[in-house]
N, C-alpha and C positions, 0 to 999 in steps of 0.2 A: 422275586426277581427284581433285579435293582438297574435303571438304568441311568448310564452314568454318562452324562451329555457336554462335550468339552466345547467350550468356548472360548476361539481365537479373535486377538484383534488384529484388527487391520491396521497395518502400518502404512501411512500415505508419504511421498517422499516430500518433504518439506524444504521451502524455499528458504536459502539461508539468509542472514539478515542483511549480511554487506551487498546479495544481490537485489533483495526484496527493495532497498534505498533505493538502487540504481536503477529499476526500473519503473518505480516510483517519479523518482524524478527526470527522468528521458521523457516517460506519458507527461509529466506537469508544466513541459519545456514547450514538447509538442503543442497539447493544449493550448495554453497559454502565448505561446510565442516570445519567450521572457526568458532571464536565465535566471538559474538557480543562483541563492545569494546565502541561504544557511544549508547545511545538510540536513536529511530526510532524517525524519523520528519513526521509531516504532512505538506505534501509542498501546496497541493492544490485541488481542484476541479475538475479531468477530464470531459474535457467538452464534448468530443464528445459520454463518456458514461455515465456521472453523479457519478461514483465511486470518491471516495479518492486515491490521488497518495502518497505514503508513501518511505522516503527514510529508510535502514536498513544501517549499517556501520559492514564491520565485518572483522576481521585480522584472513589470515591464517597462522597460524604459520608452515606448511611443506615449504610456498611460503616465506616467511616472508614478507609479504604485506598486504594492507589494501583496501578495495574496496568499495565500495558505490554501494548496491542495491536498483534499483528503481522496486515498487509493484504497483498493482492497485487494492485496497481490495474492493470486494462486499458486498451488504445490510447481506450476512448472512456470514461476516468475513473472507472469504477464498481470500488468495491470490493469485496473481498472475504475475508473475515475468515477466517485462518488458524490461528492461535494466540494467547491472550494466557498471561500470567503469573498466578502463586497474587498474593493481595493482600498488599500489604507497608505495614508501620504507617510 
């Protein structure tokens, strides 16, 4: 007797990229207090939680400096701020 054991994957709804930017950089604005001055990259795949790692770039002008914040957006578009950079003139 054969048993025959089907295995489905799970589809998770994934956040698409033009929003995963946008919310990337609205959190790096917040953060930050600065505005955005390049648009948001998608750098890659985090793997140890399957989200999108999204860079934001934002210049504050009281610092006059420029920063690179790193996000990790989930399936339902919310970020969440993992790192940024020292400010660079």
């Amino acid at each position: 007797m054969a048993l025959c054991l089907s295995v489905s994957n799970l589809t998770f709804a994934e956040c698409n990229d033009f929003d995963a930017k946008m919310a990337s950089d609205e959190s790096a604005e917040k953060l930050m207090g600065g505005k955005v001055f390049k648009r948001a990259l998608i750098l890659k795949r985090h793997l140890p939680s399957k989200r999108k790692e999204v860079a934001s770039y934002v210049y504050v002008k009281a610092d006059g400096l420029y920063y690179t914040v790193y996000a990790l957006i989930n399936s339902k578009c919310k970020a969440e701020i993992i790192k940024r950079t020292n400010g660079k003139h």
